[in-house]
C-alpha positions in Angstrom: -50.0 -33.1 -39.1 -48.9 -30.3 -40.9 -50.6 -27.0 -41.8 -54.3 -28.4 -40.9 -54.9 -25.5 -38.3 -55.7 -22.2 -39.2 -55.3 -19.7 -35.6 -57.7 -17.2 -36.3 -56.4 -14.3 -34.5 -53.4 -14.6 -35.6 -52.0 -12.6 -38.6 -48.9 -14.4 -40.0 -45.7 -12.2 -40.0 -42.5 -12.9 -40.2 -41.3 -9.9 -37.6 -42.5 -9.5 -33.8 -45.0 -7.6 -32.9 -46.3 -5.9 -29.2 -50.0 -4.9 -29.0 -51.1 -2.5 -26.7 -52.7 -4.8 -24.3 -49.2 -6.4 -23.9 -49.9 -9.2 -25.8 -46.8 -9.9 -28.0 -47.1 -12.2 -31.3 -44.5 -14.0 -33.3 -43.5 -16.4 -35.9 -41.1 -17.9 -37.9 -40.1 -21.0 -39.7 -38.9 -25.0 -37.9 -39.9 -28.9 -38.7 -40.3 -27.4 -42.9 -43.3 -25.9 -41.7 -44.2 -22.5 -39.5 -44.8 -21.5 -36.1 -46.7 -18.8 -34.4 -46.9 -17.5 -30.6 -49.6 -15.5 -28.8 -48.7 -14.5 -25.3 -49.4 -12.0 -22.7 -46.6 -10.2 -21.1 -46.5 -7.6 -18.2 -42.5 -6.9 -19.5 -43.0 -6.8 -22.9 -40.2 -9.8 -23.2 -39.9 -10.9 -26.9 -38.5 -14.7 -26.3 -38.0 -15.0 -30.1 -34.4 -16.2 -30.1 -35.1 -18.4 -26.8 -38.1 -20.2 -28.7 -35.8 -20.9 -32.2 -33.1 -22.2 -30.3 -35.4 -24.9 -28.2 -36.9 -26.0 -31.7 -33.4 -26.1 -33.3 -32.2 -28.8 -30.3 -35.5 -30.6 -31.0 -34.4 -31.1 -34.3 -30.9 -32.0 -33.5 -32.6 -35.2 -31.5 -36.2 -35.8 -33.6 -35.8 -34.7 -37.3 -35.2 -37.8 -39.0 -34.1 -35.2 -42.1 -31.2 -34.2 -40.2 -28.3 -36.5 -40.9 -26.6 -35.9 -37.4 -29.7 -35.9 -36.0 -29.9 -38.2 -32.5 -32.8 -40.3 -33.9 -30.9 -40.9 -37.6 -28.1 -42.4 -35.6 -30.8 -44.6 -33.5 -32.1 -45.7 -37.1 -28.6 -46.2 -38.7 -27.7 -48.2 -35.6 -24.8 -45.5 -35.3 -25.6 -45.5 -31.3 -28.8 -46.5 -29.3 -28.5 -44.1 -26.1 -31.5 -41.9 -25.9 -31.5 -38.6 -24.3 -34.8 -36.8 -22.9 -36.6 -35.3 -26.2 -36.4 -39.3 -27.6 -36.9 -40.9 -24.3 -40.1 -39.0 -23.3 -41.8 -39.1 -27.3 -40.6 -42.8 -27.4 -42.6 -43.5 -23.8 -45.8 -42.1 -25.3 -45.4 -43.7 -28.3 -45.8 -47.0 -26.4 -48.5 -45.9 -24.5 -50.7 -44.8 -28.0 -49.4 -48.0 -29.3 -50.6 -50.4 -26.7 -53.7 -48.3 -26.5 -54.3 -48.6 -30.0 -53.7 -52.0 -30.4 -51.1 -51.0 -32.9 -52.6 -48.6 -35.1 -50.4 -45.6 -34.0 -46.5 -47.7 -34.2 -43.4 -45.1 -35.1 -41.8 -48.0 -36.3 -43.7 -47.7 -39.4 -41.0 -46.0 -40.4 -40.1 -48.4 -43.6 -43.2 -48.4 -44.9 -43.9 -44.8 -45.3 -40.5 -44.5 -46.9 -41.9 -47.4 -49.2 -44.8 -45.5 -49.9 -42.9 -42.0 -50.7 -44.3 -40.3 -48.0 -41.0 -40.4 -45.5 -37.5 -39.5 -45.6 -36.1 -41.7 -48.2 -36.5 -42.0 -51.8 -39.8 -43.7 -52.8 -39.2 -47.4 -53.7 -41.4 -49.9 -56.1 -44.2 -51.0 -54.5 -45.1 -54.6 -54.7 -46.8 -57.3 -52.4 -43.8 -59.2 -51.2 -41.7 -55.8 -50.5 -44.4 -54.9 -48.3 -44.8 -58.5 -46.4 -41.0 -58.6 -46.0 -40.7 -55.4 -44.0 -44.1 -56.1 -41.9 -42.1 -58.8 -40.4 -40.0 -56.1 -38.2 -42.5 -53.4 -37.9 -44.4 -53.2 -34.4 -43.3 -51.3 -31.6 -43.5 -54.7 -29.5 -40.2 -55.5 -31.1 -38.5 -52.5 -29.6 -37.7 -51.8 -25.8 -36.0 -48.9 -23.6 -33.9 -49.9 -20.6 -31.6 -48.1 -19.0 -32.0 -44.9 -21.4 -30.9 -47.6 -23.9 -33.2 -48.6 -26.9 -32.8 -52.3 -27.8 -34.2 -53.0 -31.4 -35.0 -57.0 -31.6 -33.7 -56.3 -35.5 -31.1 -53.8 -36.9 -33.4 -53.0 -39.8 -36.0 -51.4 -37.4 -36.3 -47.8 -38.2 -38.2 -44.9 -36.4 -40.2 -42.4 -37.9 -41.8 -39.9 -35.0 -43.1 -37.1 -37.4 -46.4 -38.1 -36.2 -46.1 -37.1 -32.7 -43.2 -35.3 -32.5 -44.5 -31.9 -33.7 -46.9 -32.1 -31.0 -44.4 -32.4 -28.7 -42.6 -29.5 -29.4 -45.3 -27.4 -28.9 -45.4 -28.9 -25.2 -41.9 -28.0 -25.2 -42.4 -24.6 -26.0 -45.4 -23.7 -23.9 -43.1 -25.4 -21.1 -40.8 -22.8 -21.6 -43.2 -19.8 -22.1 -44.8 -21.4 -18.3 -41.7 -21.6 -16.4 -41.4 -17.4 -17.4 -44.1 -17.2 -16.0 -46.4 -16.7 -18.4 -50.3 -17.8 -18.3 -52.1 -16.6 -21.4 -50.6 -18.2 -24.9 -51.0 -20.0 -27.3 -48.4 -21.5 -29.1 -49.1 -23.2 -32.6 -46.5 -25.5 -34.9 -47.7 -26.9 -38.3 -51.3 -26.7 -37.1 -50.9 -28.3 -33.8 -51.1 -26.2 -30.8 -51.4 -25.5 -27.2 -53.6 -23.1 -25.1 -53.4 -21.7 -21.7 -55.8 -19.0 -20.1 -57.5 -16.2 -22.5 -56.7 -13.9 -25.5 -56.2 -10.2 -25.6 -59.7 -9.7 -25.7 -60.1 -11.9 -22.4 -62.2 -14.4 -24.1 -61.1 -18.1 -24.7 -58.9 -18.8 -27.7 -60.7 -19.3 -31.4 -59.5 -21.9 -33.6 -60.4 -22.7 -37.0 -60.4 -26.3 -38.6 -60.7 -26.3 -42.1 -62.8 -28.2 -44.6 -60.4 -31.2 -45.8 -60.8 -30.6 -49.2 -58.3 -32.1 -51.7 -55.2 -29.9 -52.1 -56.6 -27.4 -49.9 -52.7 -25.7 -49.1 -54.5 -22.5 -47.8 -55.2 -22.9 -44.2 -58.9 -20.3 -43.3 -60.1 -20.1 -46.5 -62.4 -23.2 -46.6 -63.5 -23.3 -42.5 -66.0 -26.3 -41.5 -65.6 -25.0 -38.0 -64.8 -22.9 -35.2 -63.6 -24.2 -31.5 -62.8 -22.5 -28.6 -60.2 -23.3 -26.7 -58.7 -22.8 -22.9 -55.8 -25.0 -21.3 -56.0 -27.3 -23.8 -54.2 -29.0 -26.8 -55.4 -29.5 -30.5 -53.9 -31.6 -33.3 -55.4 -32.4 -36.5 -54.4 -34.9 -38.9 -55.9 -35.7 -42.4 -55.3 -37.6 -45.7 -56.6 -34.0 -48.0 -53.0 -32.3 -48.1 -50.6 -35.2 -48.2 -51.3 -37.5 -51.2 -50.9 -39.0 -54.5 -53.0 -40.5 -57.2 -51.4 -43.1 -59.7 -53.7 -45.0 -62.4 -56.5 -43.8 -61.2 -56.0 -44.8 -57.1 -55.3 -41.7 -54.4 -52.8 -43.0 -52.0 -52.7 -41.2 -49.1 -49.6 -40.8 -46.4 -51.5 -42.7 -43.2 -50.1 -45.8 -43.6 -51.8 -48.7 -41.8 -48.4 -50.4 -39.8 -51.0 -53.9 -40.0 -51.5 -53.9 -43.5 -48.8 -51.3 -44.8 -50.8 -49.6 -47.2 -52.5 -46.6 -47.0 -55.8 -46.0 -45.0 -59.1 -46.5 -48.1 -61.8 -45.8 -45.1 -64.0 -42.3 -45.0 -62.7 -40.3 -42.5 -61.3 -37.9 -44.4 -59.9 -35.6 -41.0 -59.3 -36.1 -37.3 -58.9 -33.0 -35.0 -58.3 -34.0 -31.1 -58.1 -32.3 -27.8 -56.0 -33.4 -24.8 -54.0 -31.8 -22.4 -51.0 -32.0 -23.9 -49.8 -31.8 -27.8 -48.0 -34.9 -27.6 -50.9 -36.5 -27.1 -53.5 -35.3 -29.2 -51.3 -35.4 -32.1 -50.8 -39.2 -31.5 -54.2 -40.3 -31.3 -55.6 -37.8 -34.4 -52.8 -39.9 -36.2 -54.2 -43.5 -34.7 -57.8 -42.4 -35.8 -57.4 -41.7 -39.4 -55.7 -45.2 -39.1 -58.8 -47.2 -37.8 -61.6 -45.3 -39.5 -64.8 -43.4 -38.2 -66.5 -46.3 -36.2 -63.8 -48.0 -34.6 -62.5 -44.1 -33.3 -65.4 -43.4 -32.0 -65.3 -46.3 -30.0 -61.8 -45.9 -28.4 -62.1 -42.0 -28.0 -65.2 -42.8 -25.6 -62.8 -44.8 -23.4 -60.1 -42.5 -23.1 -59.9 -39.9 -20.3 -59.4 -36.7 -21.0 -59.5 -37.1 -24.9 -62.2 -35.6 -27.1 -62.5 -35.4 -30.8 -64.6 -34.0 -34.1 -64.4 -36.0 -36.8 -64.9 -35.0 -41.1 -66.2 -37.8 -42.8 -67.9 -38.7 -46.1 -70.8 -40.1 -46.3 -71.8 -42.1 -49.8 -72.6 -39.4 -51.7 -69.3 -37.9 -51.2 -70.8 -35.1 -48.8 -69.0 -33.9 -45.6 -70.7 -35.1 -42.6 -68.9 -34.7 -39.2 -69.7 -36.4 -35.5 -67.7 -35.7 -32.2 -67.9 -36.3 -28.6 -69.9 -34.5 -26.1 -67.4 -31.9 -25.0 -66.4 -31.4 -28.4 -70.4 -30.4 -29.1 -70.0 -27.5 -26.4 -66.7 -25.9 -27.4 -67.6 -26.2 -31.6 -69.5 -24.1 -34.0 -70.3 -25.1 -37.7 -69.4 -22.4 -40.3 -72.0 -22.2 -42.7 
């Protein structure tokens, strides 16, 4: 979900910094994206090195670009023992999936390769390529037992890039907690997690931008402003990640029913939970099903809020949320 988040108070840097209310700030690079940390400190402990080398075993089990990686093997049918990280984002990706009646399903996996937006080579497009692979796509046609997963067909593949980023950010603000740290925030590729206040004691500001085509500069088009404590964000969006051929914008949310790309109005999803893993699962299932139907579900999930950027049929932004989401959010004008 990549780059949809701009942190406000945060100025991007690639060295640490220490503030003089012992708040410390850093960032770097992980996932082909960046990361940035805000956390108060009483020891003035830069956990720089700690923090990379968490996200570098995250990758060694969830990248599917890595070609040693744990879930590449899982997809190559090279092994099929899980270990935590793919155990725990393969648990809640059932959950979303049975939630969602299928519209958030990592084993979409073939399909968004088909499409060019995975981690394979783009392939030609046609009717019967897409019906043939529909036929083993569905998360009901894969099961864990035993810290085993059993695939009811070899050519299943996974693709978890749509929850996994979320999860490392639990991951991380796991580790910041058990240091015993209660004011962060810690943000990757947009998505993030909060805990307590900022330096200036107040609760966290977080920008969403306007999802304007090709927008690659996160804050300079804002459509709003949330604040945010002991909470999680993630935002996803068809405005970044696309293509146009003949005429037609093909966008990377790949319905995992159909298995082409979403056509509907919603144009960007951002959703609060109290965990990353799960907001970034359910902004994903919501671009799937479109305004209406997202507004439905979100109003039956506890815990769960969510803003919504849609067009209307002028082509002007309109936006609707829930009720909590009205209290913490401010239009830009």
């Amino acid at each position: 979900m990549r780059n949809l988040i701009f942190i406000l108070f945060i100025i991007v840097i690639t060295s640490c910094t220490k503030s003089s209310s012992d708040y410390i700030s850093f960032s770097g690079f992980t996932q082909g994206t960046t990361y940035s940390i805000t956390y108060e400190s009483s020891d003035n402990i830069i956990f720089k090195d700690q923090v990379e080398t968490i996200l570098a075993n995250f990758d060694t089990s969830l990248s599917t670009y890595i070609q040693q990686s744990l879930i590449t093997k899982l997809n190559n049918n090279q092994l099929n023992k899980l270990d935590y990280y793919t155990q725990t984002v393969l648990s809640k990706s059932e959950e979303v999936y049975y939630k969602t009646n299928g519209a958030f399903d990592v084993t979409v996996a073939p399909l968004v390769n088909l499409w060019g937006f995975g981690f394979k080579k783009k392939e030609k497009v046609t009717n019967a390529k897409i019906d043939s692979i529909l036929e083993f796509v569905g998360f009901c046609n894969v099961c864990v037992k035993d810290s085993i997963l059993i695939k009811k067909d070899p050519r299943i593949t996974i693709d978890v890039n749509a929850i996994a980023q979320g999860y490392s950010v639990d991951i991380v603000a796991d580790f910041l907690e058990q240091q015993g740290i209660i004011n962060y925030l810690v943000e990757i590729g947009g998505e993030l997690k909060t805990k307590g206040v900022n330096k200036k004691g107040k609760n966290w500001r977080i920008g969403i931008d306007k999802p304007i085509d090709n927008n690659n500069s996160p804050g300079e088009n804002l459509q709003a402003i949330i604040k945010l404590s002991n909470k999680s964000l993630a935002t996803s969006g068809n405005y970044r990640k696309f293509y146009e051929r003949n005429g037609i914008k093909y966008s990377h949310t790949i319905n995992p029913k159909t298995g082409y790309p979403v056509t509907h109005t919603l144009l960007s999803t951002t959703v609060i939970a109290n965990d990353c893993m799960t907001a970034d699962a359910y902004a994903t299932a919501f671009m799937v099903i479109g305004l209406e139907k997202a507004l439905k579900l979100v109003n039956t999930l506890p815990n769960i809020d969510a803003y919504f950027i849609f067009s209307d049929k002028n082509g002007n932004y309109q936006v609707k949320s829930t009720e909590l989401m009205k209290d913490l959010i401010s239009e830009v004008k």
